[in-house]
C-alpha positions in Angstrom: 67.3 101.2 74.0 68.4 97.4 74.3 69.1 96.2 77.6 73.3 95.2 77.9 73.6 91.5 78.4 75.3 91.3 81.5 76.6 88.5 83.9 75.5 87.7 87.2 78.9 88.1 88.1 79.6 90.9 86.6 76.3 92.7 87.8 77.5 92.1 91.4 80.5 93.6 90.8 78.8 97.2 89.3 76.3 96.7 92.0 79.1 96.9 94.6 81.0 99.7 92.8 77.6 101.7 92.8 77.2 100.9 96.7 80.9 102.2 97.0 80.8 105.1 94.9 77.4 106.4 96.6 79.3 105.6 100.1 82.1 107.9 99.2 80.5 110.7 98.2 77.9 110.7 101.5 81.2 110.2 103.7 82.7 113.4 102.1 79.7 115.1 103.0 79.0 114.1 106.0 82.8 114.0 107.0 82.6 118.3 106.5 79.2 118.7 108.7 81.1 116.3 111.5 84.2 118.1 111.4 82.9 121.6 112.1 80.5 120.6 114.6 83.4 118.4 116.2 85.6 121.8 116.6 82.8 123.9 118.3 82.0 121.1 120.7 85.6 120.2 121.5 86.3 124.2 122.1 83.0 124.2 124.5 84.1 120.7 126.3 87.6 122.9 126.6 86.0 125.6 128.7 83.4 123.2 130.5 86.4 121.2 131.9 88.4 123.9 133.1 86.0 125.5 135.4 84.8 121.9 136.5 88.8 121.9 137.5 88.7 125.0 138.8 85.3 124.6 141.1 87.1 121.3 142.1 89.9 122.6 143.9 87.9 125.0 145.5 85.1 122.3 146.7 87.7 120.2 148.4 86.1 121.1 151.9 82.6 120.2 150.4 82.6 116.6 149.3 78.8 116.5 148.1 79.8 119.2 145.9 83.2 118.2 145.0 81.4 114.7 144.0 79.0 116.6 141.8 81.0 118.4 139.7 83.6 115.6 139.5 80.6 114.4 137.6 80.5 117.5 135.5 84.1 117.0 134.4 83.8 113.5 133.6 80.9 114.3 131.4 83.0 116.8 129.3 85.9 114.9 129.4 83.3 112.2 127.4 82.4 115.4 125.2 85.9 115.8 124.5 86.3 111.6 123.5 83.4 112.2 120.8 84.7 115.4 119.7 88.2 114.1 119.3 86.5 110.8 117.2 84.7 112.9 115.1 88.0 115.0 114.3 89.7 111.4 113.6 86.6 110.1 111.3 86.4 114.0 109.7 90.0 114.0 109.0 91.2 116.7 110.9 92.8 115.0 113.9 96.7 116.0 114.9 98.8 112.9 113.6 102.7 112.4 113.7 103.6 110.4 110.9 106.7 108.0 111.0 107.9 105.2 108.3 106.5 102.5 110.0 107.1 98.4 109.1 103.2 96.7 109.3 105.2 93.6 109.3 106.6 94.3 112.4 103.7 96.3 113.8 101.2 92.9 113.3 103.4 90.9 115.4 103.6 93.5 118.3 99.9 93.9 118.2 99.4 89.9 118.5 99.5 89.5 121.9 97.3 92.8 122.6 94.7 91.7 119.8 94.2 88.5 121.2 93.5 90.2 124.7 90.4 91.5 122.6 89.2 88.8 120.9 89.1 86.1 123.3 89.9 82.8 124.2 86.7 81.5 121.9 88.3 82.6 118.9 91.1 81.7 117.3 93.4 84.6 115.7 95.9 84.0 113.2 98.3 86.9 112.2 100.0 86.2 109.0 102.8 89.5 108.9 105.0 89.4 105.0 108.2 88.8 104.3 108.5 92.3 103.2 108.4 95.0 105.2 105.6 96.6 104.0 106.9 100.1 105.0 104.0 102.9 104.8 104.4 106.4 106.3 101.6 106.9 109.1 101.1 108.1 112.6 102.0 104.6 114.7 99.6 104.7 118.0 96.6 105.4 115.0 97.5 102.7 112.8 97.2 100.1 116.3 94.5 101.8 117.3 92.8 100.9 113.8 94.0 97.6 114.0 92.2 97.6 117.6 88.6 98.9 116.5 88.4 96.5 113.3 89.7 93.6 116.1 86.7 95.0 118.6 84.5 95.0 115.5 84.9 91.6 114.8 85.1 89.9 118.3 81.3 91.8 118.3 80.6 89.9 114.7 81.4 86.3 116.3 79.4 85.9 120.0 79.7 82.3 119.6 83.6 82.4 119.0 85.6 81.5 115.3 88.2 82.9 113.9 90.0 86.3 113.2 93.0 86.6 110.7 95.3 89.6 110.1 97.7 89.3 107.5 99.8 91.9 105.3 101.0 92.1 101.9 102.4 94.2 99.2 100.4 94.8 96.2 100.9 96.6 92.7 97.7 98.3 91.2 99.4 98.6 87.5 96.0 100.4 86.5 93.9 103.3 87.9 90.9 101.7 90.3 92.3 98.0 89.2 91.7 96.7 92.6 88.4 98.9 93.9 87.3 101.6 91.7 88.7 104.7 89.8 89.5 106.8 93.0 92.3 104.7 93.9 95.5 105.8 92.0 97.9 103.3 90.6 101.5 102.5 92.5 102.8 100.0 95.0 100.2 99.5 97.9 100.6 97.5 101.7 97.3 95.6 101.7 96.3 95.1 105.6 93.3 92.3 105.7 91.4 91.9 109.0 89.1 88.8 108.6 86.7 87.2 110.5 84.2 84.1 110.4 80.9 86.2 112.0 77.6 86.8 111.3 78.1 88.7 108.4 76.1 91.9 106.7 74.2 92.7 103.6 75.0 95.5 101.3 72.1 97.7 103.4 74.3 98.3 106.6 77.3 97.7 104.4 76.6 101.3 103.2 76.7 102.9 106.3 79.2 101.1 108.2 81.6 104.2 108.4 78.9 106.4 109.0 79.3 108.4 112.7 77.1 107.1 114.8 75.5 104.3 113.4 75.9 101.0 114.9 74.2 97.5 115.0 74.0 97.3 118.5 71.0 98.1 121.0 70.1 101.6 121.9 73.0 102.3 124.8 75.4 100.0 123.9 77.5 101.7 122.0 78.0 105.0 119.8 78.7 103.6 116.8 82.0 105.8 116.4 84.8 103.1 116.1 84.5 102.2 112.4 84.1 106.1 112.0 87.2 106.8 113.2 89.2 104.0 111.1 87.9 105.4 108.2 89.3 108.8 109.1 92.6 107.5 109.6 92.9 105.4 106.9 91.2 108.8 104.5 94.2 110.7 106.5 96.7 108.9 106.1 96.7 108.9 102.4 94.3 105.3 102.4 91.6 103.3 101.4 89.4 101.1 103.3 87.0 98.7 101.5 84.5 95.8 103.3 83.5 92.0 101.6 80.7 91.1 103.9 78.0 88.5 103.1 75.5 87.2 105.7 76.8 84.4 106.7 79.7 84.5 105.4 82.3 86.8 107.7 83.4 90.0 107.0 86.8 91.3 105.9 88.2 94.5 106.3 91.2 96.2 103.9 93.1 98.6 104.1 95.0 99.8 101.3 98.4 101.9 102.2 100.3 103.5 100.1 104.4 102.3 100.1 107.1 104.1 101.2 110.0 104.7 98.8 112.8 106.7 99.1 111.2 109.3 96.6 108.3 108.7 98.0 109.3 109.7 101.8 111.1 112.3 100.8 107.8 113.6 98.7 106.1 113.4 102.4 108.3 115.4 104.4 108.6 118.1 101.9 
């Protein structure tokens, strides 16, 4: 059979749709293993923590002991962090959804953001004219905002530059924009860019895997990017990386819009 004559440009393109489609179908595996073991270990951290409350109020007179399983407690209570991540990354964690403006919500994370990133690197948040309403759980939505910020301060050690911005888009065909599992319709497009080190396709494929990470052993779980993917998955999203070495890395997350129809579709 004749070999198809194809582009360089548009081998790179089925070259990342095959990296993407193989990521999605390892997440959804994965994503079911993490989210049973993350409900047996948060039920055990549950148990572990009350009777390290318990013994503490009894061991007030005994401050070795009282000290020791303070320890105990904080340990579980770390349990419990990890538990509750994996839930997040796995899908399964309690959200409270509310029509909320990303317009509005870049501008109040601007200050906060910048906290992260430092004063070695410039941030530039670019919120639309439109509101760009999408129906989500608010505190997850910053806190994803916060991880891909915390993500990319890591990317840049010797400073640069880290732009948020937020559009509306219209995907008028079936996996126009990324591939065939995102549905056509009105999408908010939330960008998080930075100018760092970059990555190649290798750890591009596993960057939303829990518990992988970059970093040396101990200095770090490798949870956060986990746990954005498992809001944006819950909250009805898509998430997609452009990384190069070299070359920065940007982050989008694709929302869907709220309508009238549409909210009222939600709540029902």
């Amino acid at each position: 059979m004749p070999e198809l004559d194809v582009d360089p440009r548009t081998a790179e393109a089925l070259r990342r749709a095959e990296v993407q489609l193989r990521t999605t179908l390892k997440m959804e595996a994965v994503g079911r293993l993490a989210g049973g073991i993350a409900h047996d270990v948060n039920n055990l951290m549950t148990v572990v923590t009350g009777y390290a409350e318990l013994l503490m109020e009894e061991l007030q007179d005994h401050p070795r002991l009282h000290q020791m399983t303070s320890e105990v407690k904080r340990a579980a209570d770390r349990g419990t962090t990890i538990a509750r991540q994996l839930l997040a990354f796995s899908r399964k964690q309690m959200l409270s959804p509310t029509v909320v403006s990303l317009s509005e919500t870049i501008l109040s994370m601007e200050r906060p953001l910048a906290g992260i990133v430092g004063d070695d690197v410039e941030l530039v948040c670019a919120p639309s004219s439109e509101p760009c309403r999408v129906y989500v759980d608010a505190a997850q939505i910053e806190q994803v905002l916060v991880n891909l910020a915390t993500n990319a301060r890591e990317a840049m050690p010797g400073g640069g530059r880290l732009s948020v911005s937020v559009s509306q888009v219209e995907l008028n065909t079936a996996g126009a924009v990324r591939g065939p599992e995102m549905p056509q319709g009105p999408y908010v497009a939330l960008r998080i860019s930075d100018t760092g080190v970059g990555m190649d396709l290798e750890t591009q494929a596993k960057i939303f895997e829990p518990f992988f990470t970059t970093k040396p052993r101990g200095q770090g779980l490798g949870l956060g990017l986990a746990t954005v993917y498992g809001t944006v998955k819950q909250s009805g999203g898509f998430i997609y990386c452009d990384s190069a070495v070299g070359m920065g890395t940007t982050f989008t997350v694709y929302l869907p819009v709220v309508t009238d129809a549409s909210l009222q579709s939600s709540i029902a």
